[in-house]
Each structure stands twice: as structure tokens, then as C-alpha cells.
KOLGU-4560 file (N, C-alpha, C; in nm, 3 decimals, padded with zeros to 5 digits):
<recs>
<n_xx: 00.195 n_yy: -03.513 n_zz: 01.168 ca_xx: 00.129 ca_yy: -03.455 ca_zz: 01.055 c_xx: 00.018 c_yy: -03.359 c_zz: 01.095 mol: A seq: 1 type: UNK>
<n_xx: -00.033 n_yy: -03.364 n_zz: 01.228 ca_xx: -00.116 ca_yy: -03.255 ca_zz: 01.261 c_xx: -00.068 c_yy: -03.126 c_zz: 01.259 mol: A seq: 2 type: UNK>
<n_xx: 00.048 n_yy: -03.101 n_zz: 01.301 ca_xx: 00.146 ca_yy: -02.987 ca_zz: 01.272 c_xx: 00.071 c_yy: -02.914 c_zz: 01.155 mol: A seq: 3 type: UNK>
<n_xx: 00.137 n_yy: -02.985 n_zz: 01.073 ca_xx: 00.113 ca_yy: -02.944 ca_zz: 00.875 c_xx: -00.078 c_yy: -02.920 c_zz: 00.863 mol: A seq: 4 type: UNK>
<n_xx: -00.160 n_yy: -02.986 n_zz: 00.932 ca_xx: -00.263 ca_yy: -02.936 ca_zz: 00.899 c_xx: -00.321 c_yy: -02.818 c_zz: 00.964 mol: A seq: 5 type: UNK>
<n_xx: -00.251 n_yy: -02.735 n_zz: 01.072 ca_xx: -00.290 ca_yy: -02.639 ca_zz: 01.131 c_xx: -00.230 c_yy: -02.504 c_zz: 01.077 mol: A seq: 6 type: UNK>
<n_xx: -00.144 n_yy: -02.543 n_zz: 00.999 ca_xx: -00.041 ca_yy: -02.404 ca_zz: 00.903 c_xx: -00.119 c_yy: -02.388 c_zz: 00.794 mol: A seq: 7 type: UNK>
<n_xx: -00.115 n_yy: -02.261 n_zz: 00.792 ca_xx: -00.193 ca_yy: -02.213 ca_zz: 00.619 c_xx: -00.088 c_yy: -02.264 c_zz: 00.515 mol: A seq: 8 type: UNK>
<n_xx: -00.153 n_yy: -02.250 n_zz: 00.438 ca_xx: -00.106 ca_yy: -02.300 ca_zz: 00.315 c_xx: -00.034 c_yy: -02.183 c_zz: 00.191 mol: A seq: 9 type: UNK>
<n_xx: 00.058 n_yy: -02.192 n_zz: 00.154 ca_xx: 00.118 ca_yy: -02.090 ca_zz: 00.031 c_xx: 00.040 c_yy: -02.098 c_zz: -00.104 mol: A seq: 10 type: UNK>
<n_xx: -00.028 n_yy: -01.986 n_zz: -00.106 ca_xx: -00.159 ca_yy: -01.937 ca_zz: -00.245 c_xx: -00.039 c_yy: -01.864 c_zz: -00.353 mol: A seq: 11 type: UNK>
<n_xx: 00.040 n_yy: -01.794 n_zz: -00.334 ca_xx: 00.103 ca_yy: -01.713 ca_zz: -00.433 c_xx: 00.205 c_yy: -01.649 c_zz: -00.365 mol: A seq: 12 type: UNK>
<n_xx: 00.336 n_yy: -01.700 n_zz: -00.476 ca_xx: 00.489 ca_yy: -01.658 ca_zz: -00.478 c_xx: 00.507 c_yy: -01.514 c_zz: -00.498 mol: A seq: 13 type: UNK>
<n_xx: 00.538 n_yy: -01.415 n_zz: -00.445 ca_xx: 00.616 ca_yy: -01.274 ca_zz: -00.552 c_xx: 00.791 c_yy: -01.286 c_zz: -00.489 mol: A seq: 14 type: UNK>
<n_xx: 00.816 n_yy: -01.259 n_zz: -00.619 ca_xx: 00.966 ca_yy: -01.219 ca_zz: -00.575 c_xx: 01.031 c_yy: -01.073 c_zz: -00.612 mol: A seq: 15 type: UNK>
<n_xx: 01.088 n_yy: -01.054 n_zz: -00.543 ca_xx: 01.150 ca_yy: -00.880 ca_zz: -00.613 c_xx: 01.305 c_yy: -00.922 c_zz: -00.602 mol: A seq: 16 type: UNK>
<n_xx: 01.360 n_yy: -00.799 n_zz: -00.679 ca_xx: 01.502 ca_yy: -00.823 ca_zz: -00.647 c_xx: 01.594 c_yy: -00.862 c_zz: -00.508 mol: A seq: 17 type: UNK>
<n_xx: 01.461 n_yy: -00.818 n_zz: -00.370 ca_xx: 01.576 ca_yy: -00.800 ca_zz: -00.232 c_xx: 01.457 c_yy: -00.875 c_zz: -00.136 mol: A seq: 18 type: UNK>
<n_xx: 01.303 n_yy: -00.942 n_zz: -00.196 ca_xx: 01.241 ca_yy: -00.965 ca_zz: -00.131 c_xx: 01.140 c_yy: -01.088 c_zz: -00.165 mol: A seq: 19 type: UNK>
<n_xx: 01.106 n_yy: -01.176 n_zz: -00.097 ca_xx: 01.014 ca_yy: -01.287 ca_zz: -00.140 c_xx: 00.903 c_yy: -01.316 c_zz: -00.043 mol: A seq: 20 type: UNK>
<n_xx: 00.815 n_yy: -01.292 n_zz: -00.107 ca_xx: 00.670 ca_yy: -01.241 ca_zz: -00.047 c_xx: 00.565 c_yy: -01.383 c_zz: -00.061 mol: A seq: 21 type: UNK>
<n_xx: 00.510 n_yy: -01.420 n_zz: 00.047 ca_xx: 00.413 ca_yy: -01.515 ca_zz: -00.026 c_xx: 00.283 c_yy: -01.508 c_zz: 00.041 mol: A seq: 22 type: UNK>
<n_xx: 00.154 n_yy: -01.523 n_zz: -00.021 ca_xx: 00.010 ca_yy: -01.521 ca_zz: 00.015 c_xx: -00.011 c_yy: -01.610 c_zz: 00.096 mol: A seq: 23 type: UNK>
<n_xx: -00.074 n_yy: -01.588 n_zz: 00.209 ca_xx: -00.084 ca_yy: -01.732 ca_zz: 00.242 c_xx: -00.220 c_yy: -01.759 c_zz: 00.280 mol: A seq: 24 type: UNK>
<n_xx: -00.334 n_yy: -01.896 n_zz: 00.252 ca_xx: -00.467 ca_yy: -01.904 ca_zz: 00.281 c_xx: -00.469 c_yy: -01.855 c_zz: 00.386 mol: A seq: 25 type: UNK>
<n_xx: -00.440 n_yy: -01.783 n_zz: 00.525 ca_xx: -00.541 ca_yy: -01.728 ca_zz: 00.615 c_xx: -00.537 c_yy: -01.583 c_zz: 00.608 mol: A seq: 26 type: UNK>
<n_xx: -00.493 n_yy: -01.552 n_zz: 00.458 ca_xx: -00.496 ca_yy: -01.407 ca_zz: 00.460 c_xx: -00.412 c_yy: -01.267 c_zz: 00.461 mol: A seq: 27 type: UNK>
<n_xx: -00.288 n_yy: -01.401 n_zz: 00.521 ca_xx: -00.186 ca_yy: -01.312 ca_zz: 00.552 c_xx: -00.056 c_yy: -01.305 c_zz: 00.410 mol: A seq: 28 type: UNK>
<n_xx: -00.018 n_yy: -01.190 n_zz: 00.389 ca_xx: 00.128 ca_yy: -01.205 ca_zz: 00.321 c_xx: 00.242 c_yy: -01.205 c_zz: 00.419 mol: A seq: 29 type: UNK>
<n_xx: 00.312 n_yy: -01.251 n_zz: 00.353 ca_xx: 00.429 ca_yy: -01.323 ca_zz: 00.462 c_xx: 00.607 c_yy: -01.240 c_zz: 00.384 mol: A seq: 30 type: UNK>
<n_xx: 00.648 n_yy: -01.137 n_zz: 00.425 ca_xx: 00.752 ca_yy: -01.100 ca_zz: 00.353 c_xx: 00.879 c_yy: -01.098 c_zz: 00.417 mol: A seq: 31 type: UNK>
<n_xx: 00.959 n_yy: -01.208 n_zz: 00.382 ca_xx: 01.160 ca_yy: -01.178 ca_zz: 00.434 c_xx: 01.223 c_yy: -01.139 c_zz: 00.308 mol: A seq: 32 type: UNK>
<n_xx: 01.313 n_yy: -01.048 n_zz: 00.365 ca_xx: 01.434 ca_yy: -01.063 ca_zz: 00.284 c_xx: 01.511 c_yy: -01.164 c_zz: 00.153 mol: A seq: 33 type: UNK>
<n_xx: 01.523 n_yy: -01.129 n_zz: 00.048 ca_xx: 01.591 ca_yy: -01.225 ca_zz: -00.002 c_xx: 01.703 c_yy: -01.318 c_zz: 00.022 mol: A seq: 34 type: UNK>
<n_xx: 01.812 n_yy: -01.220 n_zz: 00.095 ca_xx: 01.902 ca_yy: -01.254 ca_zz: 00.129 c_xx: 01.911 c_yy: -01.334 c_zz: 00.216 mol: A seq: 35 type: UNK>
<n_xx: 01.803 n_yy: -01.340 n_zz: 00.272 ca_xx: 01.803 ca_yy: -01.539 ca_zz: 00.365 c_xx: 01.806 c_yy: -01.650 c_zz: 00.288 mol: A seq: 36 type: UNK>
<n_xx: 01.787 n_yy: -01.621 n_zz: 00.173 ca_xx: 01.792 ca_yy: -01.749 ca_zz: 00.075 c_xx: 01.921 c_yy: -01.725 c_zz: -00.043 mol: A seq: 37 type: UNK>
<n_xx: 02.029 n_yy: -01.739 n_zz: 00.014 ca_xx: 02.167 ca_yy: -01.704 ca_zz: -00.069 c_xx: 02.131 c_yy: -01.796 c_zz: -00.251 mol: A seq: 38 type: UNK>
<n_xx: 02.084 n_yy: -01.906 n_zz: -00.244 ca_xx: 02.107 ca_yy: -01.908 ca_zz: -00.370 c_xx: 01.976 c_yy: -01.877 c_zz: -00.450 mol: A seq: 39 type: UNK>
<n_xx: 01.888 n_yy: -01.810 n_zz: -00.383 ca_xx: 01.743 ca_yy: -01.758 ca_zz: -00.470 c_xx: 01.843 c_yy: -01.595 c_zz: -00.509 mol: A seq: 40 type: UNK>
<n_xx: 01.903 n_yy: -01.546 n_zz: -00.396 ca_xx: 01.997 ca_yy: -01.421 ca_zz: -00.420 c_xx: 02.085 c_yy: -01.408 c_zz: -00.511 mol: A seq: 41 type: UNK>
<n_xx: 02.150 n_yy: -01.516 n_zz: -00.523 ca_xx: 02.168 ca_yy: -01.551 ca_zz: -00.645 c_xx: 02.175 c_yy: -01.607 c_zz: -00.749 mol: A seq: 42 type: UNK>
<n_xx: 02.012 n_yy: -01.617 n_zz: -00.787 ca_xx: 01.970 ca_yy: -01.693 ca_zz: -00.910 c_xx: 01.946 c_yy: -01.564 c_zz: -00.965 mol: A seq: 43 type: UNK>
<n_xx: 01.939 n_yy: -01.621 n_zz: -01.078 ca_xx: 01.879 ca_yy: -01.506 ca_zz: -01.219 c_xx: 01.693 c_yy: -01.517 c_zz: -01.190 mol: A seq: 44 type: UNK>
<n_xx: 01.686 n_yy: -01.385 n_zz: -01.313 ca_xx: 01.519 ca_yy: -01.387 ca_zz: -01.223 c_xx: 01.431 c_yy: -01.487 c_zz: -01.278 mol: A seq: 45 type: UNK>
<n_xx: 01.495 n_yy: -01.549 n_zz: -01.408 ca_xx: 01.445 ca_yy: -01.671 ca_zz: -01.493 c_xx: 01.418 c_yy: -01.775 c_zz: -01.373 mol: A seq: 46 type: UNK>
<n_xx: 01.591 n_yy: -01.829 n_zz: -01.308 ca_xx: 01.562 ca_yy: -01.908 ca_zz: -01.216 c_xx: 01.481 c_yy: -01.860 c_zz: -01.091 mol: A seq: 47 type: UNK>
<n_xx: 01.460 n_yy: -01.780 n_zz: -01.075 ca_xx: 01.405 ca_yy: -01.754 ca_zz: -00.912 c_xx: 01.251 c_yy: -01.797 c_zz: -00.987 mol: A seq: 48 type: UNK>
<n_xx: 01.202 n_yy: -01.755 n_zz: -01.075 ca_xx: 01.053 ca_yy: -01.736 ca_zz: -01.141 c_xx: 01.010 c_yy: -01.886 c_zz: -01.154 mol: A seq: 49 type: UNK>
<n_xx: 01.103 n_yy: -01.982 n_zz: -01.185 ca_xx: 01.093 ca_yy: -02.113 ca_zz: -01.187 c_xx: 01.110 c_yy: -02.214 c_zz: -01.096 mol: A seq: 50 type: UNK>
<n_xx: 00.969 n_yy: -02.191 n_zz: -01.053 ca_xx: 00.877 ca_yy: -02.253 ca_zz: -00.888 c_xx: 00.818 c_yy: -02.353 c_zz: -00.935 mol: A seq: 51 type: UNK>
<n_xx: 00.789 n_yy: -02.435 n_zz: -00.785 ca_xx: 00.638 ca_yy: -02.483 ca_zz: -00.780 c_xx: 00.630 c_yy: -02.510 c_zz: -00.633 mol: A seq: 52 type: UNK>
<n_xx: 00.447 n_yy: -02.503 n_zz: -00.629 ca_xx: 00.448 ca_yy: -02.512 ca_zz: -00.501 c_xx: 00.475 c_yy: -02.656 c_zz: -00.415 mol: A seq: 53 type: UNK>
<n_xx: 00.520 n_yy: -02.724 n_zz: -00.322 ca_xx: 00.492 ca_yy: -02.883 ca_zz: -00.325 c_xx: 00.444 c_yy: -02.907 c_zz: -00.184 mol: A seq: 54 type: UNK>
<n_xx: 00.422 n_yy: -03.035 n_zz: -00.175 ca_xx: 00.318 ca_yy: -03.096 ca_zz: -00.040 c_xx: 00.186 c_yy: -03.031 c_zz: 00.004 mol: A seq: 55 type: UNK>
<n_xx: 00.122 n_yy: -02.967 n_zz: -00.105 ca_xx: -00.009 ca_yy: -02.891 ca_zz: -00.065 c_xx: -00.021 c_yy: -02.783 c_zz: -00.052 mol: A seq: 56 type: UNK>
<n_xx: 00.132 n_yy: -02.715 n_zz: -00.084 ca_xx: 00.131 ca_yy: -02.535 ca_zz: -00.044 c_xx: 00.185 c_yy: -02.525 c_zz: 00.051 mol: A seq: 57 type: UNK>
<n_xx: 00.283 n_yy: -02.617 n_zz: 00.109 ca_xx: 00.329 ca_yy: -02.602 ca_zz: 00.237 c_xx: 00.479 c_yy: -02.576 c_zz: 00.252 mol: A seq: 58 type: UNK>
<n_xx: 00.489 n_yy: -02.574 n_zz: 00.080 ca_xx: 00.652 ca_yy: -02.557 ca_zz: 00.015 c_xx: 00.649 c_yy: -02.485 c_zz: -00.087 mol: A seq: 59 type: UNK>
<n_xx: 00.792 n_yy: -02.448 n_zz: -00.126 ca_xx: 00.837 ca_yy: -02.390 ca_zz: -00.229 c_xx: 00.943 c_yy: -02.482 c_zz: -00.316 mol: A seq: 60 type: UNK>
<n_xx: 00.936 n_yy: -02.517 n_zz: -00.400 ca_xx: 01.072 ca_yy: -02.570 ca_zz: -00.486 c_xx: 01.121 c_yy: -02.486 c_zz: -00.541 mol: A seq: 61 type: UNK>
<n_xx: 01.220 n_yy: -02.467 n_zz: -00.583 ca_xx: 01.340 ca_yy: -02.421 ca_zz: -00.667 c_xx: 01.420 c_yy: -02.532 c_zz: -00.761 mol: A seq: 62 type: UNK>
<n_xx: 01.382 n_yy: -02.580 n_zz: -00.879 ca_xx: 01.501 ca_yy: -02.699 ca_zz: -00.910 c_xx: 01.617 c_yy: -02.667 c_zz: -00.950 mol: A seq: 63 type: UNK>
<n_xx: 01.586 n_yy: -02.532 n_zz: -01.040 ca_xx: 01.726 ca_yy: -02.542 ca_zz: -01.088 c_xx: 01.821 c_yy: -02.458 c_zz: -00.986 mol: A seq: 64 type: UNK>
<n_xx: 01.784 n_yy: -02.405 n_zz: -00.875 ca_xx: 01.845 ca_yy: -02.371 ca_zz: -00.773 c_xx: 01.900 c_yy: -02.453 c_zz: -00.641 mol: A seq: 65 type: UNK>
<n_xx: 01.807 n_yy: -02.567 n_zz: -00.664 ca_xx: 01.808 ca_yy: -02.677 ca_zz: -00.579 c_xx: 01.784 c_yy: -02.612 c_zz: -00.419 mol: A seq: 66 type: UNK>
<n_xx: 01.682 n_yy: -02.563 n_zz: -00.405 ca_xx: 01.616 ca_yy: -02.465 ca_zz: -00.300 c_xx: 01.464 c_yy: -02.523 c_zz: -00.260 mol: A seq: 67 type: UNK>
<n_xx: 01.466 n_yy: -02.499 n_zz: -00.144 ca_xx: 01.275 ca_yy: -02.561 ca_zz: -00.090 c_xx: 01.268 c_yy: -02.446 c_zz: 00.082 mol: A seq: 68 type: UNK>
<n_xx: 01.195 n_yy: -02.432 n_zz: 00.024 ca_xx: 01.190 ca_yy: -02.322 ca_zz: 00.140 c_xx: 01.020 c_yy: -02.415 c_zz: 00.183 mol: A seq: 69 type: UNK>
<n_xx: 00.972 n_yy: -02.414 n_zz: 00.333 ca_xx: 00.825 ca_yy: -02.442 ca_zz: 00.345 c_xx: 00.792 c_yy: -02.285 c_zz: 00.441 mol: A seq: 70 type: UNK>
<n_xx: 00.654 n_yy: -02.315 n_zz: 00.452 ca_xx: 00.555 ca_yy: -02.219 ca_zz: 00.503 c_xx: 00.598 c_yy: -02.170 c_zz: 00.680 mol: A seq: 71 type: UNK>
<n_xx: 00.638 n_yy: -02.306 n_zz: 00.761 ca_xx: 00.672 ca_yy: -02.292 ca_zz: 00.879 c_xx: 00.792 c_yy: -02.225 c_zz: 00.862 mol: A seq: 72 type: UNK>
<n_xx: 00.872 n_yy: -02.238 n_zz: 00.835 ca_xx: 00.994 ca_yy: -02.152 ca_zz: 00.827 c_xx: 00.945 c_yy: -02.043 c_zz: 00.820 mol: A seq: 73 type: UNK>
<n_xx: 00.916 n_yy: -01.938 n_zz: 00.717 ca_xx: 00.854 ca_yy: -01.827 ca_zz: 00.695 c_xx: 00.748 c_yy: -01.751 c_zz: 00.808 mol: A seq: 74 type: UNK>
<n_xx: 00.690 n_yy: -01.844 n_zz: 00.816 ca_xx: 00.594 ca_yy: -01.812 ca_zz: 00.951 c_xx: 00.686 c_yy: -01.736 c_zz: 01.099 mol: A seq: 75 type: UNK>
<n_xx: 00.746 n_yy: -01.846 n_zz: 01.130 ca_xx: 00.875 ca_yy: -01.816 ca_zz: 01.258 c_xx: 00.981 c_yy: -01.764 c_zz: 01.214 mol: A seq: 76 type: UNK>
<n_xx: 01.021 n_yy: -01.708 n_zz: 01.098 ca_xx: 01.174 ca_yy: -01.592 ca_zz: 01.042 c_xx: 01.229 c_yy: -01.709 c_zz: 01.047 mol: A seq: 77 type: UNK>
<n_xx: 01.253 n_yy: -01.798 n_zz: 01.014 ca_xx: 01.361 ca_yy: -01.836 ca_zz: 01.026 c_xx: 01.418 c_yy: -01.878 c_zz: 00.845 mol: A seq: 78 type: UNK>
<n_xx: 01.552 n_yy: -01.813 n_zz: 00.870 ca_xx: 01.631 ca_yy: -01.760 ca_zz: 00.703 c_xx: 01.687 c_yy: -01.946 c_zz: 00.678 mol: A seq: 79 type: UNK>
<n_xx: 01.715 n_yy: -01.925 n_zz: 00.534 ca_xx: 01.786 ca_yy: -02.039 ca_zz: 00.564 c_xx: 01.951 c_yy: -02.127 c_zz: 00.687 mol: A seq: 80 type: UNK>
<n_xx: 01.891 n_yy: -02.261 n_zz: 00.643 ca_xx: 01.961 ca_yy: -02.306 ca_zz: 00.746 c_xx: 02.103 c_yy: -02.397 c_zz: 00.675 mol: A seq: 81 type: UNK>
<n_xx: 02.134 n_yy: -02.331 n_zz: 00.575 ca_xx: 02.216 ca_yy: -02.417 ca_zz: 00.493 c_xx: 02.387 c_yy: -02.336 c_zz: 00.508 mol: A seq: 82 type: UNK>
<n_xx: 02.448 n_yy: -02.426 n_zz: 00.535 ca_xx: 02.634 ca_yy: -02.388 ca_zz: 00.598 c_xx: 02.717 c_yy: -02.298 c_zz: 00.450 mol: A seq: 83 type: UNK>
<n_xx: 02.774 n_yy: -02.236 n_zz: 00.495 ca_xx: 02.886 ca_yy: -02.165 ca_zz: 00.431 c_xx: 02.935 c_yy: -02.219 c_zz: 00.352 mol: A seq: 84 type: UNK>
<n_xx: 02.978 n_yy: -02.335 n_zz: 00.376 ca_xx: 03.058 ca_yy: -02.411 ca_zz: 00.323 c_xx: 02.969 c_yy: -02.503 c_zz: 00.211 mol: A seq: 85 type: UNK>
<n_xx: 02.887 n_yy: -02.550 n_zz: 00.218 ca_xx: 02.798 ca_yy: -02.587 ca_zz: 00.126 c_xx: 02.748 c_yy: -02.503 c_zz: 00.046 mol: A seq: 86 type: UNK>
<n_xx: 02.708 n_yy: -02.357 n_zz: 00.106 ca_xx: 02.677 ca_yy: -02.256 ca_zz: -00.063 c_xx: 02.762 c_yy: -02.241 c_zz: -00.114 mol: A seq: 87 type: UNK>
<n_xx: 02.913 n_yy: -02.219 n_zz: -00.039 ca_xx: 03.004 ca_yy: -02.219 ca_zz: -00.165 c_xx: 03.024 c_yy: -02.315 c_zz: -00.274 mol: A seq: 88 type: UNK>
<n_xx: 03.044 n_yy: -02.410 n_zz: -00.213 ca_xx: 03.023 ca_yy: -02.561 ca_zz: -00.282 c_xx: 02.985 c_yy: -02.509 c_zz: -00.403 mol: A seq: 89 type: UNK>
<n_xx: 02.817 n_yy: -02.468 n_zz: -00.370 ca_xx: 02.691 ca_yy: -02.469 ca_zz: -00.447 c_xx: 02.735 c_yy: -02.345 c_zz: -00.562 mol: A seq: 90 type: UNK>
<n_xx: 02.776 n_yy: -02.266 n_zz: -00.522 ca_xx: 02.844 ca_yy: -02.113 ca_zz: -00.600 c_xx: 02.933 c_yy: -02.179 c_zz: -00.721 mol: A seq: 91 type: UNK>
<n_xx: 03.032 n_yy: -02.276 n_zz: -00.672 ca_xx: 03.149 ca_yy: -02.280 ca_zz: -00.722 c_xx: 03.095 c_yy: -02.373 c_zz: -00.826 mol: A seq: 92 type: UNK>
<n_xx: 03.039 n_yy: -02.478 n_zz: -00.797 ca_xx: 02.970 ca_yy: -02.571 ca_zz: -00.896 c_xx: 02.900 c_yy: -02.475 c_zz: -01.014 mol: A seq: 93 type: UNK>
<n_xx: 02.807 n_yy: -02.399 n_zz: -00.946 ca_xx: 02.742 ca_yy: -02.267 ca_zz: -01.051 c_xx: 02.834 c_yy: -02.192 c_zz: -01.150 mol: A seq: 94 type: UNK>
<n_xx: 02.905 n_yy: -02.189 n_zz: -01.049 ca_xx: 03.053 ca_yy: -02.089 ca_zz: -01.164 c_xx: 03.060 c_yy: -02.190 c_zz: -01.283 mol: A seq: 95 type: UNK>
<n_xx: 03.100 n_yy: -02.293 n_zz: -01.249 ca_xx: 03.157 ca_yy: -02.378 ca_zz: -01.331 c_xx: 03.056 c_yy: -02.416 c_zz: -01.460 mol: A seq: 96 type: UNK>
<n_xx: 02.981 n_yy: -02.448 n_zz: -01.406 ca_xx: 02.842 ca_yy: -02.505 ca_zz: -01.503 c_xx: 02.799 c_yy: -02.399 c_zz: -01.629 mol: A seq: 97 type: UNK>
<n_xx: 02.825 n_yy: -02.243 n_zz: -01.596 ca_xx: 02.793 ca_yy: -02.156 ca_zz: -01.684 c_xx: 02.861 c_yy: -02.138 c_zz: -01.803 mol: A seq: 98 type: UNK>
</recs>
């Protein structure tokens, strides 16, 4: 848990159509690509807008996307880590549900 107390913390979400930006307490904005996060890419902007932060700012939720992105990730690039085969899953379930 010392880890988690030496990482800044996430102050404020922006999202754009191709990009997700976040503030972070030491000052810095932090910006990747959307497209590392296939199902924020494709959520509607209702769902992408419908956040919260969790564990102190050290995360992102997504529910109705079923998405959590944290701060360390972002920090070191690293895009999501979720298989092909499971976003489709996740796509196809989406198809269906609409």
C-alpha cells in the first residue's frame, strides 16, 4: 500500500471524442488516446460522462461500461489490458442489450 501513497491522485476527468485526459494532484495532466480503452471508445458520450472517481482518486469507474482504469496505469502508458475475445464478448452482449 505504500505504492498507492506515493502516486498522485486523479482531481478531474475530460474526455473528448479520441482522448481522455485527467488532472492529476501533482500538477500534471495526463493524456492517452481513447482508443486504449475499447469500450470507453465505444460508449456513448452519456456513458463515457458517467464516472466516478474510486479508492481516493486513484481510479476511474465506468459502470455502465463496466471499465476502471487507475492512475498507475496512465502514469506508465499502459492501454488497456483486457483480451479480444472478452471485448467482443462485451460488444456482442452490448449489441444485444440495445
Amino acid at each position: 500500500m505504500i505504492e498507492s501513497l506515493l502516486l498522485p491522485t486523479i482531481q478531474q476527468v475530460t474526455i473528448k471524442d479520441d482522448t481522455l485526459s485527467v488532472d492529476v494532484s501533482d500538477g500534471r495532466t495526463i493524456s492517452v488516446p481513447l482508443a486504449w480503452y475499447p469500450r470507453l471508445l465505444h460508449g456513448s458520450v452519456a456513458e463515457r460522462n458517467e464516472y466516478r472517481l474510486i479508492v481516493q482518486g486513484s481510479g476511474i469507474h465506468w459502470s455502465q461500461l463496466d471499465e476502471d482504469i487507475n492512475i498507475k496505469n496512465l502514469i506508465l502508458g499502459q492501454p488497456s489490458g483486457e483480451s479480444q475475445k472478452s471485448f467482443q464478448a462485451w460488444l456482442k452482449h452490448r449489441s444485444t442489450a440495445v
